[in-house]
C-alpha positions as CSV (number, residue, x, y, z in Angstrom):
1,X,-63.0,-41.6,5.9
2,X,-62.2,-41.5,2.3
3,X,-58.7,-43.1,1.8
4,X,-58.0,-40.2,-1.1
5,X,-57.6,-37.9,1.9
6,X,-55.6,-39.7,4.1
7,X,-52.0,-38.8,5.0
8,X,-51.1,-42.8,4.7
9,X,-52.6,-42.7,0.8
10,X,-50.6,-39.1,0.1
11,X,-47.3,-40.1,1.8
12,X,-47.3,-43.7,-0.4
13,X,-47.9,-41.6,-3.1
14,X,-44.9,-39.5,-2.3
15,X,-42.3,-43.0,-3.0
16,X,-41.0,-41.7,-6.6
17,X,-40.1,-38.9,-5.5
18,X,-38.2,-39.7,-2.9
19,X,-36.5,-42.0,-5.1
20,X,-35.3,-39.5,-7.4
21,X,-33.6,-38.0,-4.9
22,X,-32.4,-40.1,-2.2
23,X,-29.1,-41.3,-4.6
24,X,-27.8,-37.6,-5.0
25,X,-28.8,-36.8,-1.0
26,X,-26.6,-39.7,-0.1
27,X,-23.8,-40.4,-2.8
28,X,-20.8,-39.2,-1.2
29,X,-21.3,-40.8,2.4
30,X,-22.3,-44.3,0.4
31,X,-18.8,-43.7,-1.3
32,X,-17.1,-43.3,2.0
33,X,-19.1,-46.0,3.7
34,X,-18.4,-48.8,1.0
35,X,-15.0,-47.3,1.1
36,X,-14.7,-48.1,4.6
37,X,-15.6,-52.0,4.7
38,X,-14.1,-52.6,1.7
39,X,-10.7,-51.7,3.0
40,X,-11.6,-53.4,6.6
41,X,-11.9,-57.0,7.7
42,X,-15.3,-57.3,9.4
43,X,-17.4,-59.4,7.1
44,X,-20.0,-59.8,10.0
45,X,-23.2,-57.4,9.8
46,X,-25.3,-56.8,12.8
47,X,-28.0,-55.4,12.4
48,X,-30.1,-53.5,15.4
49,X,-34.1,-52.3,15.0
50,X,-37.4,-52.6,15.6
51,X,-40.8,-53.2,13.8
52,X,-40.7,-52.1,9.9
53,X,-37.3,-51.0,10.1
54,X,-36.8,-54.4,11.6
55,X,-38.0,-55.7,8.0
56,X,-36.2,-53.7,5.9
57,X,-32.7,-54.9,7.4
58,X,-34.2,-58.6,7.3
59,X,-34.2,-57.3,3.8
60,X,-31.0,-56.5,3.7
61,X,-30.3,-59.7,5.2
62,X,-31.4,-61.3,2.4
63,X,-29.5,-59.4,-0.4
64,X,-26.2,-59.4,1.0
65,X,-26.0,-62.9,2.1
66,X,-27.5,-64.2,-1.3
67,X,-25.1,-62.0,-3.2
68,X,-21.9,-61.2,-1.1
69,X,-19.3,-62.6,1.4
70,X,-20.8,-60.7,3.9
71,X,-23.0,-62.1,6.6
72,X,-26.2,-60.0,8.7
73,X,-26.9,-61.4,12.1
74,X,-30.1,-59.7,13.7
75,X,-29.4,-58.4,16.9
76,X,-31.4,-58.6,20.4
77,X,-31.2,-55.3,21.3
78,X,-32.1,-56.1,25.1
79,X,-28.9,-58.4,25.5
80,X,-26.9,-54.7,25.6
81,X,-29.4,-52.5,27.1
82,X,-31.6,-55.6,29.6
83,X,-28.5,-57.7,30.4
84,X,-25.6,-56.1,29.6
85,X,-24.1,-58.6,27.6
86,X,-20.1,-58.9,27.1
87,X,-20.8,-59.2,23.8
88,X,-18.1,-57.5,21.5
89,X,-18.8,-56.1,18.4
90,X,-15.5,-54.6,17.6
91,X,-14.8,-57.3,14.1
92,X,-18.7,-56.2,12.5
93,X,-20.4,-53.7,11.1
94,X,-23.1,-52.0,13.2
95,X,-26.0,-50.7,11.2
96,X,-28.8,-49.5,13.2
97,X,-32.3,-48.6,11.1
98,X,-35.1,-46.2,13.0
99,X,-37.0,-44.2,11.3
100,X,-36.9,-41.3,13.9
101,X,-33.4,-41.9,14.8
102,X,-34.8,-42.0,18.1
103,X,-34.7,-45.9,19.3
104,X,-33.3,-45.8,23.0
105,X,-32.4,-50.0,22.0
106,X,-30.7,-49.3,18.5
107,X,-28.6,-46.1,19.7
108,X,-27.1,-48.4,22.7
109,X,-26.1,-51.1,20.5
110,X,-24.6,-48.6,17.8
111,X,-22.7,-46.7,20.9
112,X,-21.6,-50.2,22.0
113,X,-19.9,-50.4,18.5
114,X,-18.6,-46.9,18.7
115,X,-16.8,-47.8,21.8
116,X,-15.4,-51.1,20.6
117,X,-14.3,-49.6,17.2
118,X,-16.8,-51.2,14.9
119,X,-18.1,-49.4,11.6
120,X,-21.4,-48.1,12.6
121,X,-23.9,-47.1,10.3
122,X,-27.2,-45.3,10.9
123,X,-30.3,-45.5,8.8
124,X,-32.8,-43.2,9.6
125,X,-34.9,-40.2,8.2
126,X,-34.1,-37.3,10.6
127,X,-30.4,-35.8,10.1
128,X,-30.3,-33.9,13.6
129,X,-31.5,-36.9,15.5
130,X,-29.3,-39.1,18.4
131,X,-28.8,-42.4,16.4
132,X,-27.5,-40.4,13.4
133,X,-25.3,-38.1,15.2
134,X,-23.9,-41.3,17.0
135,X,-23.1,-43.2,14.3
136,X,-19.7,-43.1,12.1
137,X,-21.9,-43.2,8.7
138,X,-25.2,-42.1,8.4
139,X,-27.8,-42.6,5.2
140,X,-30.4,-40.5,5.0
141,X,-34.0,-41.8,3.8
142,X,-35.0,-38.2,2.2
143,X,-38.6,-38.9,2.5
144,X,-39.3,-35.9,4.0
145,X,-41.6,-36.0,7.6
146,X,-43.8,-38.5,7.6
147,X,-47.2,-37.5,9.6
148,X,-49.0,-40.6,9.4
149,X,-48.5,-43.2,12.2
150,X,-48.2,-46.1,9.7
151,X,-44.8,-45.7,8.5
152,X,-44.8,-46.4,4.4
153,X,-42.8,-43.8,2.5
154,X,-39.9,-44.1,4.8
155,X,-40.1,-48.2,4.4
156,X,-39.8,-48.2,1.2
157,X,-36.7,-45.2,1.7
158,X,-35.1,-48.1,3.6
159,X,-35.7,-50.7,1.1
160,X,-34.1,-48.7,-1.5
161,X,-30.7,-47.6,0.6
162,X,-30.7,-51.2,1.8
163,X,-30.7,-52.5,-2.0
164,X,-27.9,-49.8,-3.0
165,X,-25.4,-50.6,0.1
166,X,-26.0,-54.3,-1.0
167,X,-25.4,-53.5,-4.4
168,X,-22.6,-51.7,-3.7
169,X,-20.8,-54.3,-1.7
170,X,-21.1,-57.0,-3.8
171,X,-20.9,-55.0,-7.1
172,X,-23.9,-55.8,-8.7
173,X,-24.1,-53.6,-11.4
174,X,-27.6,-54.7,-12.7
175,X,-29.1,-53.3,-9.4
176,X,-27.3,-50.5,-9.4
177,X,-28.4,-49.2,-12.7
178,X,-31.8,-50.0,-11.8
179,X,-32.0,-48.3,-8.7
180,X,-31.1,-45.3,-11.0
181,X,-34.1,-45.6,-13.0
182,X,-36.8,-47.1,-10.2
183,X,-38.2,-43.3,-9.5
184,X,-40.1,-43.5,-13.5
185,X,-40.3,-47.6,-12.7
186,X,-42.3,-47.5,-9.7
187,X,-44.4,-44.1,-11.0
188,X,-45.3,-46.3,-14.4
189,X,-46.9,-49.1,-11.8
190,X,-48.9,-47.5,-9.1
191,X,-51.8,-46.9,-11.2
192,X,-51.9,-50.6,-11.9
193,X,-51.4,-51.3,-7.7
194,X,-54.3,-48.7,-7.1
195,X,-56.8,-50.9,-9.5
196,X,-55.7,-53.9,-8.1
197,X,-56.1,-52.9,-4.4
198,X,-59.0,-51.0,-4.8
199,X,-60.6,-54.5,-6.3
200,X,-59.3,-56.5,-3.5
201,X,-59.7,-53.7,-0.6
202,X,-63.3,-54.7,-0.9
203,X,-63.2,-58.2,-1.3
204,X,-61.1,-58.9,1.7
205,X,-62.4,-55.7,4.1
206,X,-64.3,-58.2,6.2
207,X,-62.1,-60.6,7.2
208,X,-60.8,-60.9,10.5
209,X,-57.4,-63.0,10.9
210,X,-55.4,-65.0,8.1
211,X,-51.9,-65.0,7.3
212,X,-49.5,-63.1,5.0
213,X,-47.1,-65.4,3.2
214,X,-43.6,-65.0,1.0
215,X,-40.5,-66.6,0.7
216,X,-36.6,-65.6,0.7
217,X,-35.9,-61.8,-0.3
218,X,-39.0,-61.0,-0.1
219,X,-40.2,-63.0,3.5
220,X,-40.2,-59.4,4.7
221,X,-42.5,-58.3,2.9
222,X,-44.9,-60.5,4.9
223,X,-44.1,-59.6,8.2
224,X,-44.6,-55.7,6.7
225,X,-47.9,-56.6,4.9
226,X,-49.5,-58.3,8.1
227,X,-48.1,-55.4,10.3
228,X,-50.5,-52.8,8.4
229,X,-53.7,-54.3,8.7
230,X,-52.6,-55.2,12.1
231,X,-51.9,-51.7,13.1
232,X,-54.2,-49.7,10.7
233,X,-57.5,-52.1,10.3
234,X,-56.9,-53.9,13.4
235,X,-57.3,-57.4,11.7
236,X,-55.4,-60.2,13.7
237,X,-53.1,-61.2,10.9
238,X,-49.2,-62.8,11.2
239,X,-46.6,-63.1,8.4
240,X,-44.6,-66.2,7.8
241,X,-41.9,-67.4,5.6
242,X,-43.9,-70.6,3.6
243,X,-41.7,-72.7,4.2
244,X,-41.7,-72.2,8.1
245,X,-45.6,-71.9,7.9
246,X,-45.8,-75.5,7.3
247,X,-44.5,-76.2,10.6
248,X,-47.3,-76.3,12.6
249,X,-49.5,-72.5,12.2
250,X,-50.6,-74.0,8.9
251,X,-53.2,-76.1,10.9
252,X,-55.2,-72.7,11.8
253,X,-55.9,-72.0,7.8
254,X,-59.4,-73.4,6.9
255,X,-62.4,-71.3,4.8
256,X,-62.6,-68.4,7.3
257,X,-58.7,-67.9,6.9
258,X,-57.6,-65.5,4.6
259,X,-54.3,-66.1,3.0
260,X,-52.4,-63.5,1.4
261,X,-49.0,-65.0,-1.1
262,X,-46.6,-62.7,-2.2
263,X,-44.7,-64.7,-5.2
264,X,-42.2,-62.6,-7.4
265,X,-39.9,-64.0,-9.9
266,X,-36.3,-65.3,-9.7
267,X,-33.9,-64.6,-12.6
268,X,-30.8,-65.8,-11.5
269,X,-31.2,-68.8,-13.7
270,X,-33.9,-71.4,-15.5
271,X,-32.8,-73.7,-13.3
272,X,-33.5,-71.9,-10.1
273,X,-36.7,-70.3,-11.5
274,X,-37.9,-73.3,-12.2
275,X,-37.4,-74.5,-8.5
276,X,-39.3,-71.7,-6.6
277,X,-41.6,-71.3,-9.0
278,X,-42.7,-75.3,-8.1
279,X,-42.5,-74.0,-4.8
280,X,-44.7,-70.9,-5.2
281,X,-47.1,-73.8,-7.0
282,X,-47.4,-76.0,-4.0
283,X,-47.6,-73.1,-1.5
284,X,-50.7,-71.8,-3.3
285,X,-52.3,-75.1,-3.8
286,X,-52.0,-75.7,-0.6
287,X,-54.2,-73.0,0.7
288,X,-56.7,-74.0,-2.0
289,X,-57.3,-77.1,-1.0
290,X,-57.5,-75.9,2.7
291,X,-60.4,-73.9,1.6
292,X,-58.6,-71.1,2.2
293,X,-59.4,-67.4,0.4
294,X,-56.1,-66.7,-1.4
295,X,-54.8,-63.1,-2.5
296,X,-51.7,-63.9,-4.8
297,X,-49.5,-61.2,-5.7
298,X,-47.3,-61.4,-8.3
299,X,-45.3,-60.4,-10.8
300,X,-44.9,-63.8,-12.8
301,X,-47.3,-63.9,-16.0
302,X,-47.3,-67.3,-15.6
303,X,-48.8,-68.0,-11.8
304,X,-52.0,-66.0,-13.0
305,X,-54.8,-67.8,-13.7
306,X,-53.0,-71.2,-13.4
307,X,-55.4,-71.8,-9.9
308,X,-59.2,-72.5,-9.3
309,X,-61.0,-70.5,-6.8
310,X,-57.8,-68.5,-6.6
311,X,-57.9,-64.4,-6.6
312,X,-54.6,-63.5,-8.9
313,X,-53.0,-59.6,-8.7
314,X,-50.7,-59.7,-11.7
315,X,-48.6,-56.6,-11.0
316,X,-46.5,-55.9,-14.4
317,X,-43.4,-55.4,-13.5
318,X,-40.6,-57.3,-14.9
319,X,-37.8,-57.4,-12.5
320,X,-36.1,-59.9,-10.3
321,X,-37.6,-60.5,-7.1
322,X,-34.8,-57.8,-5.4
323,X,-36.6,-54.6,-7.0
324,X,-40.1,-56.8,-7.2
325,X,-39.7,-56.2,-3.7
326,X,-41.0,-52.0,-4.1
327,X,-43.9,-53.0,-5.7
328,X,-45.0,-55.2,-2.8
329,X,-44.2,-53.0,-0.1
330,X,-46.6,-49.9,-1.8
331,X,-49.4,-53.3,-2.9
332,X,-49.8,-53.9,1.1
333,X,-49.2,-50.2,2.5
334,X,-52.5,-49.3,-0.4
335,X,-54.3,-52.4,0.6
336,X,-54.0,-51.4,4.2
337,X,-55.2,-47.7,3.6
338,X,-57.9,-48.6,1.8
339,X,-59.2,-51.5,3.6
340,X,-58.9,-49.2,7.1
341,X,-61.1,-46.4,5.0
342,X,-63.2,-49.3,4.2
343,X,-64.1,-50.4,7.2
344,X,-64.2,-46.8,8.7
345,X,-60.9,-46.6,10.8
346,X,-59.0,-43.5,10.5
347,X,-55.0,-45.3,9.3
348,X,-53.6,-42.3,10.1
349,X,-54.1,-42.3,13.8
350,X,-54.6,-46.3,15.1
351,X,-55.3,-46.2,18.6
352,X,-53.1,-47.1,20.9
353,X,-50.1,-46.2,19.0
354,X,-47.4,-43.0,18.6
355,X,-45.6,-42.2,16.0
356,X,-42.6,-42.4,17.6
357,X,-42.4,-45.5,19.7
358,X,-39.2,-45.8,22.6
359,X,-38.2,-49.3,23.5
360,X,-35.0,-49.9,25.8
């Protein structure tokens, strides 16, 4: 199957637009819902999905707890709907991600928080389904239906209303204005992701296991990464945060061990640049000198060609590693397509799998 044909391929391609119109869609319900925990005294977020929604609120995780008073826990859905935990939810903020708005597990814990008096929020990308009818506030990923098993555009819907909530609540005006302007942002840079993926598609279409690595805001990104070519080219892969990689799976990497690095840059200051850029150094090295093949994906000038033996994807794009965080996320959904097409799987139909999967 040519990957120009897929539903995966058109549906990443549909991201921009999506982001030029998801602000409007939702604007006045973000009001009301920033409104609303503003004025309240919940500061605790939890946080209720599964698989690549599941990533995008570790996401969120990141950028609220980095930038905010608030604090995300990650729920276990199965302690309401398994166990029936006394667990009390009524001082946090519920928000439940599914794409379908169909999760059985999410819709429990967010009717849990209804019932206790919590803010609930749904994220989803269906206005007429059960988790957003259920929930208080509901943001709408725009993205239109998405056919294709693989979920991509709506990921990346998620990323984006997960940046602007965190944004919003700790007034980070930067972001803000950025999110405004990503639509043109992210259109200028796929042509440059295509190339790159198209190059390493082929070089890496053989492998059969390795490892998908990143670090802080953008750790999810390698949990989503290794989920596509888990699900689309069947290719035994598992993301880690680095620095938890080093305890212990690390001693699996040797030649036949692809490793795949996602390293964006910090900007908060010199200091701290400096600090996980060292860290981004040894990370790589690392793998090098374990004989590992490394994939690094970046967008700081000054990782590329700074390795031996090392296979560098400088993606140009100048942001901090929030909003670097897009460009990732379409980088592994156009290395999965292609690399599926590659090795003639179909990634819009993986067996075994529905598009809409129910978990209790």
């Amino acid at each position: 199957m040519e990957y120009l044909d897929t539903l995966m391929w058109k549906e990443i391609l549909e991201t921009p637009r999506i982001f030029g119109e998801i602000q409007q869609e939702n604007a006045e319900v973000m009001k009301r819902l920033v409104y609303a925990i503003k004025s309240g005294k919940a500061t605790n977020f939890v946080a209720a999905a599964r698989g690549t929604s599941d990533h995008a609120l570790i996401y969120f995780k990141y950028l609220l707890e980095v930038n905010s008073q608030y604090t995300v826990g990650l729920s276990a859905p199965s302690v309401v709907t398994l166990y029936n935990g006394k667990v009390n939810y009524s001082n946090s903020i519920i928000i439940g991600c599914s794409q379908s708005g169909k999760a059985a597990d999410v819709l429990e814990i967010i009717k849990k928080g209804n019932e206790q008096g919590a803010i609930t929020i749904a994220v989803t990308n269906d206005k007429d389904s059960p988790i957003a009818k259920l929930a208080r506030f509901h943001l709408y990923c725009c993205a239109g239906e998405e056919k294709s098993v693989a979920a991509t555009k709506t990921f990346s819907a998620q990323l984006f209303l997960a940046l602007w909530l965190a944004s919003e609540l700790s007034d980070n005006k930067e972001n803000l204005l950025i999110l405004k302007n990503l639509k043109q942002e992210i259109e200028n840079i796929i042509p440059q992701i295509d190339q790159l993926t198209t190059k390493y598609a082929d070089a890496f279409k053989n492998m059969k296991s390795g490892f998908v690595l990143s670090r802080g805001v953008t750790y999810p990104i390698a949990l989503e990464a290794s989920l596509k070519l888990q699900e689309t080219c069947y290719i035994q892969m598992k993301g880690y945060a680095g620095s938890d990689f080093y305890h212990g799976p690390m001693a699996m990497v040797n030649e036949e061990t692809p490793v795949i690095i996602y390293c964006a840059q910090h900007k908060l200051n010199p200091e701290v640049q400096r600090i996980v850029r060292e860290d981004q150094i040894q990370c790589v090295e690392k793998m090098l000198s374990l004989k590992a093949p490394v994939l690094l994906v970046t967008n700081d000038v000054l990782l590329v060609n700074k390795f031996t033996k090392c296979n560098d994807a400088l993606i140009n794009f100048g942001v901090s590693e929030d909003v670097c965080m897009f460009a990732f996320a379409i980088f592994a959904q156009m290395l999965a397509c292609k690399i599926s097409c590659g090795i003639g799987n179909d990634p819009d139909a993986p067996r075994a799998l529905n598009k809409v999967t129910i978990t209790k």
